[in-house]
C-alpha positions as CSV (number, residue, x, y, z in Angstrom):
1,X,0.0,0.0,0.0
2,X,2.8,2.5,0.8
3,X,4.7,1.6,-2.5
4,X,1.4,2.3,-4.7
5,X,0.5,5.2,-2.5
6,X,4.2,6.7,-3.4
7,X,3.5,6.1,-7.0
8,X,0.4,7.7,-6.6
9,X,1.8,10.9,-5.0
10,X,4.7,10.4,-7.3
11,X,2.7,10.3,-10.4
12,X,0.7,13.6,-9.1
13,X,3.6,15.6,-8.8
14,X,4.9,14.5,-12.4
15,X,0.9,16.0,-13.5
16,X,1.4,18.7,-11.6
17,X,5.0,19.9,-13.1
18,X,3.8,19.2,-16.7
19,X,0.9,21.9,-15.7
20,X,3.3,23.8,-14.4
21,X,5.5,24.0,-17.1
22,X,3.2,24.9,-19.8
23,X,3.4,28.2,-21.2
24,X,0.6,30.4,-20.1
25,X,-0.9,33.7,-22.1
26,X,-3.5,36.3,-21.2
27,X,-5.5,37.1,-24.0
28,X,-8.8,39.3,-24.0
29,X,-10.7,36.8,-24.1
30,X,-9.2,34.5,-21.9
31,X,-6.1,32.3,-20.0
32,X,-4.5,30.2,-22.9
33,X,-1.8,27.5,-22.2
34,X,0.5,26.9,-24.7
35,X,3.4,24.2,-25.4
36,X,7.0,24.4,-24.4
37,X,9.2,23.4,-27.3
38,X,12.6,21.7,-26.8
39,X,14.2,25.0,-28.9
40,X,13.2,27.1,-26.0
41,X,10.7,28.8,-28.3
42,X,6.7,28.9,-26.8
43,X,4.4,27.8,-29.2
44,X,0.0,28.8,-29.0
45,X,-1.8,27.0,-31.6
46,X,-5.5,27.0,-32.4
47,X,-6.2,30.5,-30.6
48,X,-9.7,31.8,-32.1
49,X,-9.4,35.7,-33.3
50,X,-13.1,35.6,-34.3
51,X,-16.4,33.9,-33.8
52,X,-17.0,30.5,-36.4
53,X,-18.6,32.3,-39.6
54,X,-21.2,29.6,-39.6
55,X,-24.8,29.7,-40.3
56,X,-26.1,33.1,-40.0
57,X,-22.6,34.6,-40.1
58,X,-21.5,32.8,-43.4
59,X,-20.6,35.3,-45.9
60,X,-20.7,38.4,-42.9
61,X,-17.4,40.4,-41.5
62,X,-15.5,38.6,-39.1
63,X,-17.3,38.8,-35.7
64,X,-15.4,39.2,-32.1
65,X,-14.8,35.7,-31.1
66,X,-16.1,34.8,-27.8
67,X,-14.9,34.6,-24.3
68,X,-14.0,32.1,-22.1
69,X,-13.4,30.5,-18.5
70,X,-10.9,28.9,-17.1
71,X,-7.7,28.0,-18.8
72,X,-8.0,27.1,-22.7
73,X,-5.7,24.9,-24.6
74,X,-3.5,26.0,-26.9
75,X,-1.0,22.9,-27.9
76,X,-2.8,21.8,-31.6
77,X,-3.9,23.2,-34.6
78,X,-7.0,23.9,-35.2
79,X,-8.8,22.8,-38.5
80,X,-8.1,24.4,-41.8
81,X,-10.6,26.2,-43.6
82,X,-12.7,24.4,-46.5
83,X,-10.7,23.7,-49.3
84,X,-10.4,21.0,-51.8
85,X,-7.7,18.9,-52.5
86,X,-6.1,21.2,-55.2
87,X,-2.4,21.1,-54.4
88,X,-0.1,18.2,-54.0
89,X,2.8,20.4,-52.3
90,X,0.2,21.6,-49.4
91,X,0.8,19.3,-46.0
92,X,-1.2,19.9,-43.2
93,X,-0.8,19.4,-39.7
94,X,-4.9,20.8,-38.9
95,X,-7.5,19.2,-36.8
96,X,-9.6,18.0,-40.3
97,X,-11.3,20.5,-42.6
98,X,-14.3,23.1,-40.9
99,X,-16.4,26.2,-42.0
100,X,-15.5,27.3,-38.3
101,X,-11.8,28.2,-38.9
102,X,-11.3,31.2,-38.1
103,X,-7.8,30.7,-35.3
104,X,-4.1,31.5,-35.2
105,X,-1.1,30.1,-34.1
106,X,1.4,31.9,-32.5
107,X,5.4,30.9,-31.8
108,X,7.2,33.2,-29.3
109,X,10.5,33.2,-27.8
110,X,9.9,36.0,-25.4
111,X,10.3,35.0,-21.8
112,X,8.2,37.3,-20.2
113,X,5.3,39.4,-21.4
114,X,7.5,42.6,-20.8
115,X,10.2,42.3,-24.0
116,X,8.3,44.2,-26.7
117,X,9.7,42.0,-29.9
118,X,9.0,42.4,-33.4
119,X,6.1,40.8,-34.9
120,X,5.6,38.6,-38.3
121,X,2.3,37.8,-39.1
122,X,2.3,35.3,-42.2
123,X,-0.9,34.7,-44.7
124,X,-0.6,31.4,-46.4
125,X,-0.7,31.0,-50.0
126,X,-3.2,28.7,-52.4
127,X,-5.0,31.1,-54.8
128,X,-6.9,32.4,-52.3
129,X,-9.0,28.7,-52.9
130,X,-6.4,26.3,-50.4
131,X,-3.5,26.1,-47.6
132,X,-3.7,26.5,-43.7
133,X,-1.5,28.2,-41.6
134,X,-0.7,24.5,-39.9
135,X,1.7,24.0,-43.1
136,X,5.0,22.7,-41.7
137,X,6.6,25.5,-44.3
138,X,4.8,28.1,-42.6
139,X,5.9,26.8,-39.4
140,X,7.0,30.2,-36.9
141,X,9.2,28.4,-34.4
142,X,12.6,29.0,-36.6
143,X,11.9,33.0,-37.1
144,X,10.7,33.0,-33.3
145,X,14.5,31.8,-32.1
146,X,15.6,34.7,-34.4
147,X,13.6,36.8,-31.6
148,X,10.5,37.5,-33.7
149,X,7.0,36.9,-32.1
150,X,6.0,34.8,-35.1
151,X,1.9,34.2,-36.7
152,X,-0.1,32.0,-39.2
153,X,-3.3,33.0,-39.4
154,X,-6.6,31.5,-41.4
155,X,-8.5,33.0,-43.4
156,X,-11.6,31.7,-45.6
157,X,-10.7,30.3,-48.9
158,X,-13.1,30.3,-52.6
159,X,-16.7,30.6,-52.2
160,X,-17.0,31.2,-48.2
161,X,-14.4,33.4,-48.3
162,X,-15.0,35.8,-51.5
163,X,-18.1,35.4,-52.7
164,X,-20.2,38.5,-54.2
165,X,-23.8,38.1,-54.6
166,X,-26.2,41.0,-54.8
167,X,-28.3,39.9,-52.0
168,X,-25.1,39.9,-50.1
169,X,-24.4,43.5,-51.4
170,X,-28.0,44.5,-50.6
171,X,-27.5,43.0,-46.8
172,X,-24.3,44.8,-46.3
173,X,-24.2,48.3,-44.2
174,X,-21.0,48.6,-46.5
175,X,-23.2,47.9,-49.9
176,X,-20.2,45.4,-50.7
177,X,-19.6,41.5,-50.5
178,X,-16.9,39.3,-51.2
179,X,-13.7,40.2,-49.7
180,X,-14.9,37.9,-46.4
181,X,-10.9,36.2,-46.4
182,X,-9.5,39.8,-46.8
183,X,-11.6,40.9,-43.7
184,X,-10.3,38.0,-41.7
185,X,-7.2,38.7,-42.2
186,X,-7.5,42.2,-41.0
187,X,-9.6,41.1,-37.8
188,X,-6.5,38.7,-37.2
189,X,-4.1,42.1,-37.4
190,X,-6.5,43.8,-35.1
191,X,-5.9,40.9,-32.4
192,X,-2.7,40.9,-32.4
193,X,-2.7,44.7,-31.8
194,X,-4.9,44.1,-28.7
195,X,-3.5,40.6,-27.8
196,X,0.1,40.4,-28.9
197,X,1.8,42.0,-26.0
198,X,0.9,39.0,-24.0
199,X,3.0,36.7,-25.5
200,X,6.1,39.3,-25.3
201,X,5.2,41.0,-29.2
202,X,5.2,44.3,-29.6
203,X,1.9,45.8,-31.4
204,X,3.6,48.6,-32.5
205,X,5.8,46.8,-34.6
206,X,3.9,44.3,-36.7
207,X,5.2,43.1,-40.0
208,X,2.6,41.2,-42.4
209,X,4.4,38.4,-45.2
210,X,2.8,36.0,-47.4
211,X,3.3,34.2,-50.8
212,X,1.3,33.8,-53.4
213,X,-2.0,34.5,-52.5
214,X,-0.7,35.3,-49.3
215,X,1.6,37.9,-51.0
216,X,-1.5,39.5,-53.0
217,X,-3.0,39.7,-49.7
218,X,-0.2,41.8,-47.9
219,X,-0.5,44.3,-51.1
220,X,-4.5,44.4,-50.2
221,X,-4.2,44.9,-46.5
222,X,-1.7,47.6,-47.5
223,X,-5.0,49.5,-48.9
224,X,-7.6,47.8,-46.9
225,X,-9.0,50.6,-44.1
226,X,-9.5,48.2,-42.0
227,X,-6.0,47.4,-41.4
228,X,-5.0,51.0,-41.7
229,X,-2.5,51.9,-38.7
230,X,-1.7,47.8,-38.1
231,X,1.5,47.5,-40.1
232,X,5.3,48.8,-39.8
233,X,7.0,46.7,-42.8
234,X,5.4,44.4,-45.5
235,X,7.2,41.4,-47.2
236,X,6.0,40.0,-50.5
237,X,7.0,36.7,-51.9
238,X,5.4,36.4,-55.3
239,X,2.2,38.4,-56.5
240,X,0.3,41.2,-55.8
241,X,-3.1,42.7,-56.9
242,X,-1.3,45.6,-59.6
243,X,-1.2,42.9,-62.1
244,X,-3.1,41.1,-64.8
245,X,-4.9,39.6,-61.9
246,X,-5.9,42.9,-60.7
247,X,-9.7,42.4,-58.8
248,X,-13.2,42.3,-60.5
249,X,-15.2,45.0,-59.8
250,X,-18.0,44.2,-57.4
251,X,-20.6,44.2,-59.9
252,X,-18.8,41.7,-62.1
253,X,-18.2,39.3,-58.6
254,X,-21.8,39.6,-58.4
255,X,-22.6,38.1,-61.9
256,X,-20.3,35.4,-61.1
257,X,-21.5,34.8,-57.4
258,X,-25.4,34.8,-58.7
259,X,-24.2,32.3,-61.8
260,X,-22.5,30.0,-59.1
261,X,-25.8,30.1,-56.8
262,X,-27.9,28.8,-60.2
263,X,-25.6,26.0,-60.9
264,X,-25.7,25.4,-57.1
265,X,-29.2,25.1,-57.3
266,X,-29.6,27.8,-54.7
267,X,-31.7,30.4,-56.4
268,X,-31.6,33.0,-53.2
269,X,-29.1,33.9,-50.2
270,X,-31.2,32.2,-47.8
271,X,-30.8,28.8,-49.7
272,X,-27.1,29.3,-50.3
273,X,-26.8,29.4,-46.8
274,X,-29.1,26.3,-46.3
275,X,-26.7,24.5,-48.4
276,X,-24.1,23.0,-45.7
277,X,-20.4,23.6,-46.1
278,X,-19.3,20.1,-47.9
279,X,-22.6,20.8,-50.4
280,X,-20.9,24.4,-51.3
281,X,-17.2,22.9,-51.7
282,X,-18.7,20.3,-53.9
283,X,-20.3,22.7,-56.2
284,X,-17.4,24.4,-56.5
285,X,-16.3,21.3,-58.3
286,X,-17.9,22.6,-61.3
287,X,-15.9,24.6,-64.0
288,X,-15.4,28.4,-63.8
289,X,-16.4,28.0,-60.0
290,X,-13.0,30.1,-58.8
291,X,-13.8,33.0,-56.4
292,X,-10.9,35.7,-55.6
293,X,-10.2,39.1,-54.2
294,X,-12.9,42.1,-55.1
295,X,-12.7,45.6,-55.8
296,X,-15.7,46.0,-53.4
297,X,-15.1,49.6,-52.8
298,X,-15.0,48.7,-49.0
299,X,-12.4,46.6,-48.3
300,X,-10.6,47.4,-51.6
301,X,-11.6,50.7,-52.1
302,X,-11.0,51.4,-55.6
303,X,-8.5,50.7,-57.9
304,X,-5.0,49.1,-56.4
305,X,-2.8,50.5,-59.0
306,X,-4.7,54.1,-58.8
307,X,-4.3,53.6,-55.0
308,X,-0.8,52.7,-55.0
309,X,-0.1,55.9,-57.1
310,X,-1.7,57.9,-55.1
311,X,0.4,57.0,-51.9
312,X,-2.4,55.6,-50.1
313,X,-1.2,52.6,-49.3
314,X,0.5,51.9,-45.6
315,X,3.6,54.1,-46.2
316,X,5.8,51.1,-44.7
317,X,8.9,49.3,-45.4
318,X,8.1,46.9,-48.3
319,X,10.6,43.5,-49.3
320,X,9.2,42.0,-52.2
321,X,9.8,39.9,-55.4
322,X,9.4,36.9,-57.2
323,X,11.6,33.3,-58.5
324,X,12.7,32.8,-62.0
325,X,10.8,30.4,-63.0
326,X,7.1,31.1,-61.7
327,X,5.4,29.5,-64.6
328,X,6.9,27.0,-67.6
329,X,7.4,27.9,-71.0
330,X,5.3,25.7,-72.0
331,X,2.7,28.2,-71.3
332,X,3.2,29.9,-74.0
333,X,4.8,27.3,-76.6
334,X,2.6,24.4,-75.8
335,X,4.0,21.3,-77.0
336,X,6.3,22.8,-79.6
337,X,9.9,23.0,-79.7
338,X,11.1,26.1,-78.3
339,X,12.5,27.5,-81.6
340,X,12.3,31.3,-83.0
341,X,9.7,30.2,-85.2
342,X,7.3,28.6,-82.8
343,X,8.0,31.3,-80.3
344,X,7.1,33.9,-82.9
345,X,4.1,32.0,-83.5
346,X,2.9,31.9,-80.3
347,X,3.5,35.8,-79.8
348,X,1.1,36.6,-82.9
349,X,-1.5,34.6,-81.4
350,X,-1.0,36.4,-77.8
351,X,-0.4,39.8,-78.9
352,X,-1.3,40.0,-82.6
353,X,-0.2,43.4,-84.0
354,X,1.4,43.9,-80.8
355,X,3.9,40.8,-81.2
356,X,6.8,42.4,-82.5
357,X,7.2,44.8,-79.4
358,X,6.5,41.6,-77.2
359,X,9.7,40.2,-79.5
360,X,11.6,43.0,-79.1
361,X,10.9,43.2,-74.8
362,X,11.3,39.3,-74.5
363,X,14.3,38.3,-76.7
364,X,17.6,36.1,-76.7
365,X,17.2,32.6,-75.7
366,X,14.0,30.8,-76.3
367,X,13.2,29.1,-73.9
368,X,14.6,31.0,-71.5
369,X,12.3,34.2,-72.6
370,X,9.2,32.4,-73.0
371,X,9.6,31.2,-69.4
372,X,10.4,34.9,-68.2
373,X,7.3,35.9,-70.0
374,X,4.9,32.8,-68.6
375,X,6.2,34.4,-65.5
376,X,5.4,37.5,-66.0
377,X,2.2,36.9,-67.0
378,X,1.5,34.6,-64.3
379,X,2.9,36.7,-61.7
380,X,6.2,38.8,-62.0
381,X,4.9,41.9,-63.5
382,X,2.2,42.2,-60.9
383,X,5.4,42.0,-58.2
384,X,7.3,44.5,-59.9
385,X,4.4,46.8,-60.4
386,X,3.4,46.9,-56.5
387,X,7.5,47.5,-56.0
388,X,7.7,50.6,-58.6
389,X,4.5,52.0,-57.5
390,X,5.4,51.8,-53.8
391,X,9.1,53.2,-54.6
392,X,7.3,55.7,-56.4
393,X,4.7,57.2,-54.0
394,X,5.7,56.0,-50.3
395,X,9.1,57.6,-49.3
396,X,9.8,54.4,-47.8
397,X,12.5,52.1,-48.3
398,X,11.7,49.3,-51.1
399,X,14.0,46.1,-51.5
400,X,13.2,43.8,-54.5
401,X,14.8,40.4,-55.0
402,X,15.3,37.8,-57.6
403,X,15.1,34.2,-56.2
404,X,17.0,31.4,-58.6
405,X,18.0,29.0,-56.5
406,X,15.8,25.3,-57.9
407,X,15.0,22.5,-54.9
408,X,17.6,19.2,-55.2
409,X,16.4,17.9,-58.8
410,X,14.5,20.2,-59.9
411,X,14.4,22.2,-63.2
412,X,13.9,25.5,-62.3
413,X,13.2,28.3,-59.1
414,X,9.4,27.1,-59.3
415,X,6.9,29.2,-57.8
416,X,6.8,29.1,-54.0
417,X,9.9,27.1,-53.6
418,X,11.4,29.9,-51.8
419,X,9.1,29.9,-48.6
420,X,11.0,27.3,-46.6
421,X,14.2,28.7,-47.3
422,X,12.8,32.1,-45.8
423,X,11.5,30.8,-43.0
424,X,14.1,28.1,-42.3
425,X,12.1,25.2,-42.5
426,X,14.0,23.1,-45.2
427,X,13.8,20.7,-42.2
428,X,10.2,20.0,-42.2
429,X,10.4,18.9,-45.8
430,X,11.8,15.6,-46.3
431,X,10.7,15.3,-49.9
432,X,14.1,16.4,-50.9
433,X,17.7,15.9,-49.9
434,X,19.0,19.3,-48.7
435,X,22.7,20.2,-49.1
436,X,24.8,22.6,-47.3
437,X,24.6,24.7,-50.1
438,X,20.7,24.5,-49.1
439,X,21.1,25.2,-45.8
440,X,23.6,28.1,-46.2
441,X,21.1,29.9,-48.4
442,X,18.0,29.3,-45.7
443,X,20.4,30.8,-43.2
444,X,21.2,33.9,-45.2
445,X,17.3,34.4,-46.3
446,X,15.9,33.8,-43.2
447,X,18.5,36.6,-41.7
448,X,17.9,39.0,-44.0
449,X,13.7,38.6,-43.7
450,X,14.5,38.3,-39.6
451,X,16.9,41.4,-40.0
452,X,14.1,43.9,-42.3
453,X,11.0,42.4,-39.9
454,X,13.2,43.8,-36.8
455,X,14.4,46.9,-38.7
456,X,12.9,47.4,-41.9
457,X,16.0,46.7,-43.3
458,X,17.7,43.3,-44.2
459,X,21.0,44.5,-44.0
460,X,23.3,42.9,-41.3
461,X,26.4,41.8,-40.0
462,X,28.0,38.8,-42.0
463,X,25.8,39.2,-45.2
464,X,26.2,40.7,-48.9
465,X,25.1,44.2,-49.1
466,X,21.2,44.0,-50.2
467,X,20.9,47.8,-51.8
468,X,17.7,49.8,-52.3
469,X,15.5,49.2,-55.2
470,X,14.5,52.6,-56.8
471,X,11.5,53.2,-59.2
472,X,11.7,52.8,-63.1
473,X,14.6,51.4,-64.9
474,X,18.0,50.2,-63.7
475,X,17.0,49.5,-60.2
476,X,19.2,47.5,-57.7
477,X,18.2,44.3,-56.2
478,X,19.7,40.9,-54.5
479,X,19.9,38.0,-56.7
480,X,19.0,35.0,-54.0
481,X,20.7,32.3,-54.8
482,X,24.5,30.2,-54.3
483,X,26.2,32.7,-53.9
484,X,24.0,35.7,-53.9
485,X,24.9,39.0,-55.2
486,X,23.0,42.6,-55.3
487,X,22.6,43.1,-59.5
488,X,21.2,46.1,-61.3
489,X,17.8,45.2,-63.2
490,X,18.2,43.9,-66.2
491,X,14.4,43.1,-67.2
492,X,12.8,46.8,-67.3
493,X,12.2,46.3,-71.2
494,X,9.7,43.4,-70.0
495,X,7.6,45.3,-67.6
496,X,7.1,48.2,-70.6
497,X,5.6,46.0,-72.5
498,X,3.5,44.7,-69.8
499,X,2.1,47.9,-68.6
500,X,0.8,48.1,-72.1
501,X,-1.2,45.2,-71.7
502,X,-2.5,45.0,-68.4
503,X,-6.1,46.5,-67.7
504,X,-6.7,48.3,-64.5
């Protein structure tokens, strides 16, 4: 009896210490209790920022999140947002797939809620349709033991997240809709203004990032009002709203959100939102069913690129650019042989009269310029247009970069590849087999992202000079690859014949 009532006591104590040692945050809404990683680093996952936009408050503005008592736990992810299965590079660590997704995670290597450290907040990318901020590339613990308080956030994805409708325009004190992800996103910045301090952050100096999608979303919160007074730098990796992608305007979303609610067999808001969330991912299923950022006149406005021009974007810090090979040349040869002749071809059929100045902008190698040109269509131009304009109008620093650097055994810099280099997580991906030279290019991204986040500059000890970019031709930027190197811009002829064709 003595022995098992030792074990008992024994076994209580051992309870007692692991309760103990779990980190512990005060949040406005209530006690949350973290996980202590092994790197030192405090880690808070599956924190809600807003109420579940479920049933009645499907397709409304994010709603304050309730309250609670007691001690909540923070030590899993919560689930990602609905999504389909549309990207085989996406791996997720989230409790399953919910409409009520609406939580952060938070990594923080402050030891006391007294040290005031800069802030990352990272939006995931997926064409604004899939990812989770659960994704082990995402993952904040390597930035936070750089001393950055370090964020994923959710956000609603395709048709909960942006759909227009006019009945949803009609029901709106803002006469807008869509845009629903957007306003997440900013409710997400607004808790960590309130909230961050807690877990040793300092509100005042709040940094958003994101690729892809998540990179078009830092250039919207940029503009968003809603956000307005929440950022002190901006990083983008990859895209921005200022290009071909630029958003509908709201009456267009409408058409395409009423043409979705047909074919959904859902001939009124009130039956849309009677449909549950697996019978609205499924009907997304159908073709043309893609649903993206708005020009809603609330959330955006007006016009990015009129906005941007007119300096009324945040007037922050911005690190931005893009990989060389974003999209494959096949884009624009198809299956022929990259030759002049077929690349001439496929010009005329692009550009018609307009094929010898795209000649003229994208020449030398074949296939080389019709993958520089996929790109740019795809997604350079629309980076290097949010970097002039911002050079242009904000009196703030601007630092542009070049990523070329392919994974082990691949062809090419493909789009996104760059993201676990930044945020030194080669690690978590064990698809490929890292090198040093890997490694030694993670360490020098991830310092000069941790560097510009902490100063809004990524210039530091024991790291090539990354100059200023400046707007129009010629500019300076950092070529990321083994080794890296600051370069002057040799590309400007490509983005002159892209603001010729882009449509704002």
């Amino acid at each position: 009896m003595k022995k098992a009532g030792l074990l008992l006591v024994s076994s209580s104590l051992l309870a007692l210490s692991a309760h103990a040692a779990a980190p512990r945050a005060t949040t406005a809404n209530g006690i949350v209790d973290g996980v202590q990683e092994t790197s030192g680093v405090k880690s808070f996952k599956g924190i809600p920022f807003a109420a579940p936009p479920v049933g009645a408050l499907r397709w409304k503005a994010p709603q304050a999140a309730a309250s609670w008592k007691g001690v909540r736990k923070a030590d899993h992810f919560a689930a990602r947002c609905m999504q389909l299965p549309l990207f085989d590079d996406m791996v997720f660590r989230s409790d399953g797939v919910s409409e009520d997704c609406l939580y952060l995670n938070v990594w923080t290597p402050a030891r006391s809620d007294k040290e005031k450290l800069p802030v990352l907040v990272y939006f995931y990318g997926g064409g604004f349709a899939a990812g989770d901020g659960s994704e082990p590339r995402y993952d904040g613990e390597s930035m936070a033991s750089k001393g950055i308080v370090t964020l994923t956030v959710n956000y609603r994805l395709n048709v909960f997240g942006f759909l227009a409708h006019p009945e949803l325009t009609k029901e709106s004190p803002n006469r807008a809709s869509g845009n629903y992800g957007l306003m997440d996103q900013a409710a997400a910045l607004q808790w960590v203004r309130k909230n961050i301090a807690a877990f040793g952050g300092d509100p005042a100096r709040v940094t958003i990032a994101g690729e892809s999608a998540g990179s078009f979303s830092v250039s919207a919160q940029m503009i968003n009002p809603q956000a307005k007074g929440l950022i002190a730098g901006a990083i983008g990796e990859s895209g921005s709203l200022l290009g071909h992608m630029a958003p509908a305007p709201l009456n267009v979303g409408e058409q395409i959100g009423a043409g979705f609610a047909r074919s959904a067999g859902a001939s009124t808001l009130a039956a849309l939102r009677a449909l549950t969330a697996q019978q609205l991912l499924d009907a997304t299923k159908k073709p043309g069913a893609w649903f993206s950022a708005i020009q809603d006149g609330y959330v955006i406005p007006r016009s990015p690129v009129a906005m941007y021009a007119a300096g009324e974007q945040a007037r922050v810090p911005l690190l931005a650019g893009w990989n060389a090979y974003e999209d494959h040349y096949r884009q624009i040869l198809g299956n022929n042989a990259p030759t002049a002749e077929n690349f001439s071809a496929a010009l005329k059929k692009l550009y018609g009269d307009q094929a010898g100045a795209a000649q003229l902008a994208y020449s030398g190698d074949v296939q080389q310029a019709a993958t520089e040109l996929a790109s740019d269509r795809f997604i350079g131009f629309g980076t290097w247009k949010w970097i002039d304009s911002h050079a242009r109008s904000s009196g703030k620093p601007v630092y542009r970069y070049y990523y070329t650097r392919p994974r082990p055994g691949q062809e090419g810099a493909n789009h996104s590849v760059e993201i676990e280099y930044a945020m030194g997580n080669l690690a978590t991906n064990k698809v490929y087999a890292w090198t040093d030279n890997d490694r030694a290019l993670s360490n020098q991204m991830q310092g000069y992202f941790a560097n510009f986040i902490k100063t809004g500059n990524p210039n530091g000890a024991g790291l090539p000079e990354w100059p200023q970019a400046s707007a129009g031709g010629a500019s300076r930027l950092m070529k990321l690859d083994v080794p890296s190197a600051a370069i002057t811009a040799t590309d400007d002829a490509h983005y002159k014949f892209q603001e010729t064709q882009v449509k704002n």
